[in-house]
N, C-alpha and C positions, 0 to 999 in steps of 0.2 A: 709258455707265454708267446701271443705272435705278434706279430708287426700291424696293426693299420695301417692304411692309406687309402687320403682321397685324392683324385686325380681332375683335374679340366684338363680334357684332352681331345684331340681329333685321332677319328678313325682312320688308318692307314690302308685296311684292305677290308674289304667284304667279308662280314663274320662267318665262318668255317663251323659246319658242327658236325659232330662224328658220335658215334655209338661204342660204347667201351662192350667187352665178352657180355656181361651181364647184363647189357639194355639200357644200360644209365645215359643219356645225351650230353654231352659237353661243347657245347659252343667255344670258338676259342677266338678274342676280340682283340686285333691287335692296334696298340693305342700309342700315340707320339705328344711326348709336351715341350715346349721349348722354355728356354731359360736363358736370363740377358737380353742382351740386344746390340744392335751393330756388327761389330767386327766380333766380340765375344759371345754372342748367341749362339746357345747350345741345343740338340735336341736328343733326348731322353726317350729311348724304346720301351714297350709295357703289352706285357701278353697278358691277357684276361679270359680268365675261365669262367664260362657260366655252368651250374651241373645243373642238370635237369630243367624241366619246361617254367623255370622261374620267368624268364620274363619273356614266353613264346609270344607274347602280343606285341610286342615293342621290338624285338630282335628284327622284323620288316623293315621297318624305318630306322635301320642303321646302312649307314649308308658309307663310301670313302668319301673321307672331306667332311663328312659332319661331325659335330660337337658333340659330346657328352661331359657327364659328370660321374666317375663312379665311384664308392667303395668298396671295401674291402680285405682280407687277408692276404698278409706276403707269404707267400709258398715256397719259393725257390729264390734265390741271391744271385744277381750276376757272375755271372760264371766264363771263362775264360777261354778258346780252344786257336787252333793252328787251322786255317783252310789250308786244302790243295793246293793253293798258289802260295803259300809261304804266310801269309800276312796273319798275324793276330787278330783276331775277332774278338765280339763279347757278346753272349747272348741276352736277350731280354731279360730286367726281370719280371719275374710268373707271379699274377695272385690270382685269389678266388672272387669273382665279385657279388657282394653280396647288398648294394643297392645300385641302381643305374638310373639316372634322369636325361634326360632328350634337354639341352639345351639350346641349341641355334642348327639354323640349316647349312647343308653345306654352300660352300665359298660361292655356286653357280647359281644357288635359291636365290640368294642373298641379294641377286642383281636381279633375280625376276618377281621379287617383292615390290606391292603398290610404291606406287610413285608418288612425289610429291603432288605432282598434278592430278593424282584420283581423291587425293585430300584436299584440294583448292578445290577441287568439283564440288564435295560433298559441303564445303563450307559455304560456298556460290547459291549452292541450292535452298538453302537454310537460309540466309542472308537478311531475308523480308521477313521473319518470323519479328511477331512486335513483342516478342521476348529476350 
């Protein structure tokens, strides 16, 4: 039995993909969600594997800072280790993603998206229409 999960997340770094012995491609997406807000807002680390050229047309347009939606199988559990400097860590947890949707652009689109004023235009334009 595994785990599902679906995830709204933004992308943290530029998807990574590598070649296992065999030739198989694994992209590896690493994804952040937060939870709460204010002073208790939390953020939740998420490694995401893609195997093979599932979604070669879309993996372009992943971008840091952009949205997605994905799901998936949980693979690996948080797991616990000791840095060089002493501190406790915890690694991500790992699944396999087996749908992905492009939701929103990143944070910097977002600002260079029409304006109000290129929709005042186009309503200006129309305006005399006797409909």
């Amino acid at each position: 039995m595994t785990a599902q999960l679906t995830l709204l997340a933004r992308i943290c770094q530029e998807p990574v993909a590598r070649l296992t012995p065999d030739g198989l491609k694994i992209t590896a997406l690493n994804l952040a969600t937060n939870c709460g807000w204010g002073e208790k807002k939390t953020t939740q680390f998420w490694k995401g594997n893609i195997f093979g050229e599932k979604f070669a047309k879309v993996i372009p347009y992943l971008k840091k800072g952009g949205q997605v939606m994905v799901s998936g199988c949980l693979s690996r559990a948080t797991s616990c280790y000791t840095s060089k400097q002493g501190e406790n860590k915890v690694n991500p947890l790992e699944f396999s993603i087996d749908m992905l949707f492009l939701v929103g652009g990143d944070k910097e689109s977002s600002s260079n998206s029409p304006s109000v004023h290129a929709k005042q235009d186009v309503q200006e334009e129309y305006s005399d229409l006797p409909f």
